[in-house]
LUMTOR-590284 format. One record per residue (C-alpha): x, y, z. Coordinates in steps of 0.25 Angstrom, whole numbers, padded with zeros to 4 digits, always signed. Each point is the difference from the previous one (the first is absolute). Layout:
<pamars>
XYZ/...
</pamars>
This chain:
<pamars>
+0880+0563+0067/+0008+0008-0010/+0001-0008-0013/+0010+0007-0011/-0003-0005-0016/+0009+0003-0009/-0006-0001-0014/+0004+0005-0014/+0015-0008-0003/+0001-0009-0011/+0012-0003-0012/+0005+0013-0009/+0010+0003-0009/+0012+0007+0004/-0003+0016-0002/-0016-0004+0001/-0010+0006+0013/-0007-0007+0010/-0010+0007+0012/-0001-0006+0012/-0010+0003+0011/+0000-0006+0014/-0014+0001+0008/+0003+0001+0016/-0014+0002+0006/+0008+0004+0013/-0007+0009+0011/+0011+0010-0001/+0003-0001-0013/-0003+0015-0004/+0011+0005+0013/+0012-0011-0004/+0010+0001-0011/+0001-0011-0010/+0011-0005-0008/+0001-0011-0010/+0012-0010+0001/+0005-0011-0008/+0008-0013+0002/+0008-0008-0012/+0004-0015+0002/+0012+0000+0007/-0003+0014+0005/-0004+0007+0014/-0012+0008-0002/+0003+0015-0004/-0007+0013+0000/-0005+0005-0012/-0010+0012+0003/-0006+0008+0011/-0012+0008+0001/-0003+0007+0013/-0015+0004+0004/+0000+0013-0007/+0007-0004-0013/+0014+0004+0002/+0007-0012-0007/+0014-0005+0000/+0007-0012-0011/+0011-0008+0002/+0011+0005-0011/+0000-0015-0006/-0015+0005-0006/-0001+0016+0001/-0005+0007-0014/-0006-0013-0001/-0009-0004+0010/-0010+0009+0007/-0009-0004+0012/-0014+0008+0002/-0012-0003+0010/-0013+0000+0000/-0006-0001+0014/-0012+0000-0003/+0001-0012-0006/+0009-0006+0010/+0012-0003-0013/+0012+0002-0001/+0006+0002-0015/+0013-0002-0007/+0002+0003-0016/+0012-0006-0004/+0006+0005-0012/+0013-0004-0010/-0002-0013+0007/+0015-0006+0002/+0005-0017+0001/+0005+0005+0015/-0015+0004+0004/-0004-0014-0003/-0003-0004+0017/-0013-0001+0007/-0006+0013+0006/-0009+0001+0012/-0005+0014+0006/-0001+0001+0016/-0001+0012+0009/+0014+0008+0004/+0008-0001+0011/-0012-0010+0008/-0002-0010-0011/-0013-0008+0000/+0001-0016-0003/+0006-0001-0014/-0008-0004-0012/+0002-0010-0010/+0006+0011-0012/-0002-0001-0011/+0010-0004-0012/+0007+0009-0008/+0010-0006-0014/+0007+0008-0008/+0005-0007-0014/+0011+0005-0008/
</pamars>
């Protein structure tokens, strides 16, 4: 019954910011890690950020000093700030639980204009 939303992506100039959140009302939610990934046209989806249930966190080299991801399990979100936004972010990005994913999410889109 898990239903992952990905909210928060939209069009930005190049060097801008954008915060996206993802809700996953998941049972287990607060005991999983969770990651956010991304997929370009043309590309196979690839990890961006991970997040584990006591906050340690890990970013793909591609985004690091960039990106941070944070949670709020509380809330059940799942959060990724995206700063000095680059044309090469430009993909859709879905958030899921790591290494057992849940059914994926319809992303959300995320353009970077030079």
């Amino acid at each position: 019954q898990v239903q992952l939303v990905e909210s928060g992506g939209g069009l930005v100039q190049a060097g801008g910011s954008l915060r996206l959140s993802c809700v996953a009302p998941g049972r287990e939610f607060s005991n999983n890690d969770m990651g956010w990934y991304r997929q370009a046209p043309g590309k196979r989806r690839e990890f961006v950020a991970r997040i584990t249930s006591s906050s340690r966190t890990l970013t793909d080299n591609s985004v690091k000093g960039r990106f941070t991801i944070s949670r709020d399990n509380a809330k059940h979100t799942v959060t990724l700030e995206m700063n000095n936004l680059k044309p090469e972010d430009t993909a859709v990005y879905y958030c899921n639980s790591i290494p057992v994913h849940y059914d994926w999410g319809q992303g959300t889109q995320v353009t970077v204009s030079s």
